[in-house]
C-alpha atoms as one frame of an Amber mdcrd trajectory, in Angstrom:
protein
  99.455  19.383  47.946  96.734  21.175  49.648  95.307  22.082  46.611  94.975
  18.879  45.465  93.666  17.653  48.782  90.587  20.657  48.293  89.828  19.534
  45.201  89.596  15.814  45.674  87.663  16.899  49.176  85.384  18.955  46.720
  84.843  16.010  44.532  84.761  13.127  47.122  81.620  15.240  48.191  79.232
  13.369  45.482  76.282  15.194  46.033  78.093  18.539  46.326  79.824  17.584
  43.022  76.715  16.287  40.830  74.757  19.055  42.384  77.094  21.462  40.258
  77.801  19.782  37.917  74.371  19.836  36.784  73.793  23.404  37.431  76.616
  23.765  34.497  74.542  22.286  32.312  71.383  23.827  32.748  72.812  27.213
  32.807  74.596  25.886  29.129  72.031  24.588  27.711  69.433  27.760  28.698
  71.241  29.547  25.743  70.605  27.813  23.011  66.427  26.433  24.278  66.134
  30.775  24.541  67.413  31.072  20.480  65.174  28.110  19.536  62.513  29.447
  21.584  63.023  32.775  19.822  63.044  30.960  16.245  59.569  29.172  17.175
  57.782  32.220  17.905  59.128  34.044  15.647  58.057  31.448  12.852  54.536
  31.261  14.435  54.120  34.797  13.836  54.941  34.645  10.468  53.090  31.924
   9.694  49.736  34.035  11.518  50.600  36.693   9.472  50.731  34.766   6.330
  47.267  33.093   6.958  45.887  36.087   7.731  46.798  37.473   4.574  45.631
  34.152   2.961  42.005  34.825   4.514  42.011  38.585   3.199  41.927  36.807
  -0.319  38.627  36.086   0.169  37.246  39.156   2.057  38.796  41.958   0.641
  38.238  40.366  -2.906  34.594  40.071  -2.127  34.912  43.494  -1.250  36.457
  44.343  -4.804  33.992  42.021  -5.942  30.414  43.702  -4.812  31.986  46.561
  -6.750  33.063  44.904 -10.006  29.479  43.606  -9.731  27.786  46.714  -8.936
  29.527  48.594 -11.706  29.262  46.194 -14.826  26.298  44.748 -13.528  27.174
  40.961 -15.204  26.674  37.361 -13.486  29.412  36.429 -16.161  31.567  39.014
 -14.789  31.073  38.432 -11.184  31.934  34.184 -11.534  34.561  35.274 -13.558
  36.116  37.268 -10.281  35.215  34.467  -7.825  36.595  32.022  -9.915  39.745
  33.985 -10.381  39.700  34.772  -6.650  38.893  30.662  -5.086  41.881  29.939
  -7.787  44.663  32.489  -5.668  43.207  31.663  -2.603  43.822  27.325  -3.179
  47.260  28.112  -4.700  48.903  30.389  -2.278  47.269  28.063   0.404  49.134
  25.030  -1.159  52.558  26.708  -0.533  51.439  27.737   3.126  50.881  23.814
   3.587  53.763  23.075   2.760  55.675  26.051   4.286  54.192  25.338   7.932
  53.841  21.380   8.277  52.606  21.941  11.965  49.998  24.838  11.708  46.461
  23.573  12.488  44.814  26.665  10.545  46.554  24.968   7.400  43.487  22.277
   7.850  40.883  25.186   7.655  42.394  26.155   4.449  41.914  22.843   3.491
  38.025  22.192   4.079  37.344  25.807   2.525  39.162  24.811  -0.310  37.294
  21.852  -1.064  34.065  23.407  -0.143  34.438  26.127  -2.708  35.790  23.500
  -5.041  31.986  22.564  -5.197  31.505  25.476  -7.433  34.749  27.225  -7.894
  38.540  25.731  -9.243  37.820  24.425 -12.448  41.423  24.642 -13.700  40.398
  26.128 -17.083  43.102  27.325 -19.164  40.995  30.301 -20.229  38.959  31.034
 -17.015  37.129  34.028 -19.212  36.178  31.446 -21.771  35.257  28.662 -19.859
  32.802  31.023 -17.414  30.955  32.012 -20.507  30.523  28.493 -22.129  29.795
  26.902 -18.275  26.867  29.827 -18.118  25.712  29.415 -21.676  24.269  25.746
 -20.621  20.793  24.999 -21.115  20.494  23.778 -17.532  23.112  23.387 -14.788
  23.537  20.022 -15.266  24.190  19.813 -18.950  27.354  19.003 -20.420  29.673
  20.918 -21.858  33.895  21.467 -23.385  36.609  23.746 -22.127  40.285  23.200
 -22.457  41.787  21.886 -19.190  44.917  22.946 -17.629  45.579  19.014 -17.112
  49.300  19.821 -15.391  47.652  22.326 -13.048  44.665  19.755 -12.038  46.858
  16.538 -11.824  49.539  18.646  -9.499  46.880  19.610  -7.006  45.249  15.906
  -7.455  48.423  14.247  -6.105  48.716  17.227  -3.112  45.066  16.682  -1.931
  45.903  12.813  -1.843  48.394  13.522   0.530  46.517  16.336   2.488  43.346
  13.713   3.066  45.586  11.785   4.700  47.219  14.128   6.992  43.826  15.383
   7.761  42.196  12.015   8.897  45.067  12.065  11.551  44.625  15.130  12.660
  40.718  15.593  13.004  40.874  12.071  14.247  43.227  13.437  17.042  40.594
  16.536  17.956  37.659  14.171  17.695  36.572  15.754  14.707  36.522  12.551
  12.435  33.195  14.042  10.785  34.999  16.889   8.893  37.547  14.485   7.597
  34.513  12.229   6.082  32.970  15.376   4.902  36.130  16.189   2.785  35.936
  12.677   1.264  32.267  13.686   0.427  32.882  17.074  -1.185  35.766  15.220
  -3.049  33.002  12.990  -4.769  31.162  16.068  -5.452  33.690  17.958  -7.221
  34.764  15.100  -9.111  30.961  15.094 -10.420  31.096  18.445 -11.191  34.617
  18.366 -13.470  32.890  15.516 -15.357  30.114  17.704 -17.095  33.085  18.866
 -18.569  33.010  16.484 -21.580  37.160  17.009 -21.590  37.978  15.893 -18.094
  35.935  12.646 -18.787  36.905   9.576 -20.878  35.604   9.366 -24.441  32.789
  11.759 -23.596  32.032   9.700 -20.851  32.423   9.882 -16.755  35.332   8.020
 -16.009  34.221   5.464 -13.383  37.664   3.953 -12.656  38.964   7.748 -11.459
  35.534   7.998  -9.605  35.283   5.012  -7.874  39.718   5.972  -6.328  37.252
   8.615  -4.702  33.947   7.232  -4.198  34.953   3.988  -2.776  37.408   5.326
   0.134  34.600   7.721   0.733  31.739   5.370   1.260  34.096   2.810   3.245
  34.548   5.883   5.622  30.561   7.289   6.359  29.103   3.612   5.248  30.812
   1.243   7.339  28.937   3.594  10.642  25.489   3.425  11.761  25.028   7.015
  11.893  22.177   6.248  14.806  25.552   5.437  17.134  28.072   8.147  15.021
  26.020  11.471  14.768  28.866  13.182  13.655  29.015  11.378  10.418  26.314
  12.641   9.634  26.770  15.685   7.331  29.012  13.258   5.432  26.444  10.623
   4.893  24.086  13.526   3.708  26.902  15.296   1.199  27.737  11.483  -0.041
  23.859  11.122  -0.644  23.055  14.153  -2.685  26.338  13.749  -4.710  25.357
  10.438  -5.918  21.803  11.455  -6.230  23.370  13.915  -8.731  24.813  10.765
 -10.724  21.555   9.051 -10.415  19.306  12.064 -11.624  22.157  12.505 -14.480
  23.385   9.836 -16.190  22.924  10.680 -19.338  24.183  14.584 -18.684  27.262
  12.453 -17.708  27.178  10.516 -21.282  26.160   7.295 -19.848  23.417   4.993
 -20.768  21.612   2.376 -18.752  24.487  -0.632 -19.841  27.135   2.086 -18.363
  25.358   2.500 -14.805  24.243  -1.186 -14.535  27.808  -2.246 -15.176  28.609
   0.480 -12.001  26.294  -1.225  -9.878  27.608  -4.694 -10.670  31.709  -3.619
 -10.086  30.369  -1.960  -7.065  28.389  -4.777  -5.391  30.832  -7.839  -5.804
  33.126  -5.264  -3.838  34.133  -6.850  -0.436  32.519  -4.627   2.184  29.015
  -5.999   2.737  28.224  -1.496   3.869  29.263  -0.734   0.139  27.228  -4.248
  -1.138  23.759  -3.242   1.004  24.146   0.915  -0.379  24.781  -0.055  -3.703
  21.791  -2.633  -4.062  19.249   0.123  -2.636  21.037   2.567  -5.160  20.138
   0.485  -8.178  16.527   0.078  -6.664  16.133   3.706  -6.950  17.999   4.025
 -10.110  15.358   1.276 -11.935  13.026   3.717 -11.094  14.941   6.622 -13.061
  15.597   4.311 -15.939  12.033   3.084 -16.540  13.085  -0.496 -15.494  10.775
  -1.035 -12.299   7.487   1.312 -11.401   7.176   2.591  -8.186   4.327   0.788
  -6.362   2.231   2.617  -3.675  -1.641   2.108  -2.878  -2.709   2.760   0.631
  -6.101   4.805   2.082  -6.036   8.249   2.593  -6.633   9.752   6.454 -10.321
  10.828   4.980 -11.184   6.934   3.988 -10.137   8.134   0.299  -7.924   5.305
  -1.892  -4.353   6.406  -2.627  -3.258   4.517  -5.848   0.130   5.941  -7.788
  -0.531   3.575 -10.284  -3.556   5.552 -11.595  -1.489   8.951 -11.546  -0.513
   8.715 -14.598  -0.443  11.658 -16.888   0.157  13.890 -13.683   3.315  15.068
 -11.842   3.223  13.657  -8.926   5.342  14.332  -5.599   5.650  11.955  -2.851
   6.487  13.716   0.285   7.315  10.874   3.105   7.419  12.506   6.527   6.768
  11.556  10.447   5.088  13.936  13.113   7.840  14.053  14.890  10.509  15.746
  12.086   9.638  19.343  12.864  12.212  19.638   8.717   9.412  18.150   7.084
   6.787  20.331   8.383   8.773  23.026   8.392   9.188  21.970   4.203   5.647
  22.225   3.797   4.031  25.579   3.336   6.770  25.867   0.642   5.781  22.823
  -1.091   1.753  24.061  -0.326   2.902  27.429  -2.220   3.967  25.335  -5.659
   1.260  22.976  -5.481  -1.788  25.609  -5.300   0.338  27.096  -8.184  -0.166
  24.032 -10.788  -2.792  22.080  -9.070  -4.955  23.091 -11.639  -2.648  21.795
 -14.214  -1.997  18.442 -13.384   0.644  18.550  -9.989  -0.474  16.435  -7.115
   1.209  16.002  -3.917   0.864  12.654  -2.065   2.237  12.963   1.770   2.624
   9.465   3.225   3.510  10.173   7.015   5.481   7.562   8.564   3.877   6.765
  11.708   0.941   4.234  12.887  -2.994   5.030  13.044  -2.473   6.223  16.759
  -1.130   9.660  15.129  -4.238  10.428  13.452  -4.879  13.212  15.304  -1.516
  14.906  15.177  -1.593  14.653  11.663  -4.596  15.774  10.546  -3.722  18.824
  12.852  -0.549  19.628  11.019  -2.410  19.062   7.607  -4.962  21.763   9.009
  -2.615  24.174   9.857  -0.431  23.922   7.034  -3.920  23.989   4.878  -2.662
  21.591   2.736  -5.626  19.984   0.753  -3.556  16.932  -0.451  -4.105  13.117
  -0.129  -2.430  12.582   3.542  -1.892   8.685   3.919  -0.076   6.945   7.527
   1.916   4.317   6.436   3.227   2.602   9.604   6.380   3.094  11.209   9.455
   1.671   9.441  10.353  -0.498  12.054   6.969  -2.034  12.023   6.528  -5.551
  10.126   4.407  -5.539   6.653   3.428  -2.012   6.886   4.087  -0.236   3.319
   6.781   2.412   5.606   8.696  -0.445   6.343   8.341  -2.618   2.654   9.577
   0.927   1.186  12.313   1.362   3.663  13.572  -1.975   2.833  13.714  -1.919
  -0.930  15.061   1.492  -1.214  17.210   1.758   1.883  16.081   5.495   2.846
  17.619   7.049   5.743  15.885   9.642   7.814  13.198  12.012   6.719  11.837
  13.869   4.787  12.467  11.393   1.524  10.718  13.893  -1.253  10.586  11.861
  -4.937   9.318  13.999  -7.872   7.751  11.528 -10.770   6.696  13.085 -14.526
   3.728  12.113 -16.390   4.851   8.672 -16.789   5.754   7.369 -13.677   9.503
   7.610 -13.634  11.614   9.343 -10.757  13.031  12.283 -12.221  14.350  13.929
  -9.107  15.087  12.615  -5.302  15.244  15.197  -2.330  17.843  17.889  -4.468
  15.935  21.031  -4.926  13.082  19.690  -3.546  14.491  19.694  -0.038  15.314
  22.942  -0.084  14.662  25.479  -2.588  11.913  26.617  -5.596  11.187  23.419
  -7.684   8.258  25.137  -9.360  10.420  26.072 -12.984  10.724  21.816 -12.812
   7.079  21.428 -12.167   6.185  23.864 -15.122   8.870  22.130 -17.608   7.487
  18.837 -16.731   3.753  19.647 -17.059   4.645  20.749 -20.325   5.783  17.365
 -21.173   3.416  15.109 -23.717   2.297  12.077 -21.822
């Protein structure tokens, strides 16, 4: 009886009671939080030491690489080992996705992937053979046929898919909602770059329905923000620019004609998002000027009093280099430009610089045109947000954004490049090929 009458003391003592009660618990439950504990690191290290392995792909194959190079001395040989070597590196990092769900550095993988993808991954079924052919071209962007490995391409299709969409979740969680729009970007790109491959197209033609299940989520992403208010969208804006630029420049390296890309244009502007509507209008402003439909129109007076009239260029190569005092990129563009035009001034290349900013700048420019030495017609052009000035009529028909905007016309008037190479880069084998040209 005493017994009983301690332990129903013990227990009529609530907090006593709870009190140990819970202490039983914890002390149980510490066991098995320590073995999961255990597992968690354990896995973490493992899946460290498997990414780290998945970056040595890349180094200690370049390493291999500047010595495969070295010895045989061959571009063919060296893009044969990269291509080889971007190919291991995407494949054993699509097992590590899916091997460690919750691993951030799997998202690295990711946007090297599809940055190499620019160049690299083109699922060949004889990577040898399709290097040589892909090298052979008269011109980078000339088509060309190679054998696909279509299961190979169509697996990793439906895995990126699924990867985008993971990674707009989690770079929207960091903030980082640029890098995700970037992906969508390079995804246009590489998509452009398969289809010069006259076998992943359709009838020897790009396939626009595939493009657009890329192009359209794309440009609903970076479009629909004013990049003014969303700098980080930037870089995507830019990547989405120069990859349709490439389609633009293209078409008919693409195997389109002028019926093909109008009936683009159309499907893309009765689309319902008024972004995608306004882009695509400006697009096939700039286009007519690529296809001979529409001249470009531009007649202003030079800073020295001198009459600027494209119309009455013709039979020259002309570059139109729009700039503003205050984009130090531009200036910083120009004693390359100055190089290539005291190369073939003499043979028919003129450079027209139309500075967007009012009559107040004057000064400032004709100090920059000094110091660069540039002898070229130099025309201000009013600020773009200024009414009736030919800046602003420009802006609004071709829907520019930012500066510099470099156009590169041949003997006849029509656009043959936009910004590309000439942003960055030696243009002067394009000058000399298109001086060459009969007018």
């Amino acid at each position: 009886m005493k017994e009983v009458k301690c332990i129903r003391t013990y227990t009529n003592n609530k907090p006593y009671f709870q009190f140990g009660i819970k202490l039983i618990l914890v002390l149980l439950s510490m066991i098995p939080l320590q073995a999961v504990a255990q597992l968690s690191n354990s896995d973490q290290k493992k899946a460290d030491h498997d990414f780290k392995n998945l970056d040595t792909i890349l180094y200690l194959d370049r390493e291999k690489d500047i010595y495969s190079y070295l010895k045989k001395d061959s571009l063919l040989f060296r893009n044969i080992f990269l291509e080889r070597m971007y190919n291991k590196y995407r494949m054993e990092g699509s097992r590590l996705w899916d091997k460690y769900p919750k691993d951030p550095k799997r998202y690295e993988w990711l946007v090297n992937t599809l940055r190499f993808g620019i160049y690299f991954n083109h699922y060949w079924i004889d990577i040898e053979e399709g290097m040589r052919v892909l090298l052979s071209r008269n011109t980078s962007v000339s088509q060309y046929s190679v054998p696909i490995d279509w299961s190979e391409l169509r697996k990793w299709e439906r895995l990126q898919y699924k990867m985008l969409q993971e990674c707009k979740i989690y770079f929207k969680e960091k903030g980082e909602i640029g890098t995700y729009k970037s992906l969508l970007a390079y995804s246009v790109s590489i998509f452009l770059r398969f289809s010069f491959n006259k076998e992943y197209g359709r009838n020897g033609k790009l396939d626009f329905t595939q493009f657009k299940k890329l192009f359209i989520p794309a440009a609903k992403e970076i479009l629909d923000y004013e990049i003014d208010s969303n700098p980080e969208s930037y870089m995507a804006y830019i990547k989405l620019r120069e990859a349709i630029t490439i389609l633009l420049s293209n078409y008919r390296a693409f195997g389109l004609n002028e019926i093909d890309m109008e009936l683009f244009f159309d499907s893309l502007e009765n689309y319902p998002n008024i972004s995608i509507q306004r882009w695509t209008k400006s697009q096939r402003s700039i286009f007519s000027l690529m296809s001979e439909r529409d001249t470009f129109q531009f007649k202003h007076n030079a800073v020295n009093g001198e009459e600027i009239d494209f119309q009455k260029m013709r039979g020259k190569v002309v570059l139109v280099d729009f700039w503003a005092t205050w984009c130090t990129g531009c200036i910083g563009r120009m004693p390359a430009i100055r190089k290539i035009y005291d190369k073939y001034k003499d043979r028919g290349f003129v450079v027209v610089s139309a500075c967007l900013n009012d009559e107040s700048a004057t000064s400032d420019v004709k100090d920059i045109i000094n110091r660069i030495g540039a002898d070229w017609p130099v025309a201000l052009i009013g600020k773009v947000g200024q009414k009736n000035t030919l800046g602003a009529l420009i802006w609004q028909k071709y829907k520019f954004w930012g500066v510099p905007q470099l156009l590169l016309f041949n003997k006849k008037g029509k656009l043959v490049l936009l910004n590309d190479i000439l942003s960055e880069g030696d243009f002067s084998p394009l000058i000399n090929k298109l001086i060459k040209e009969t007018y």
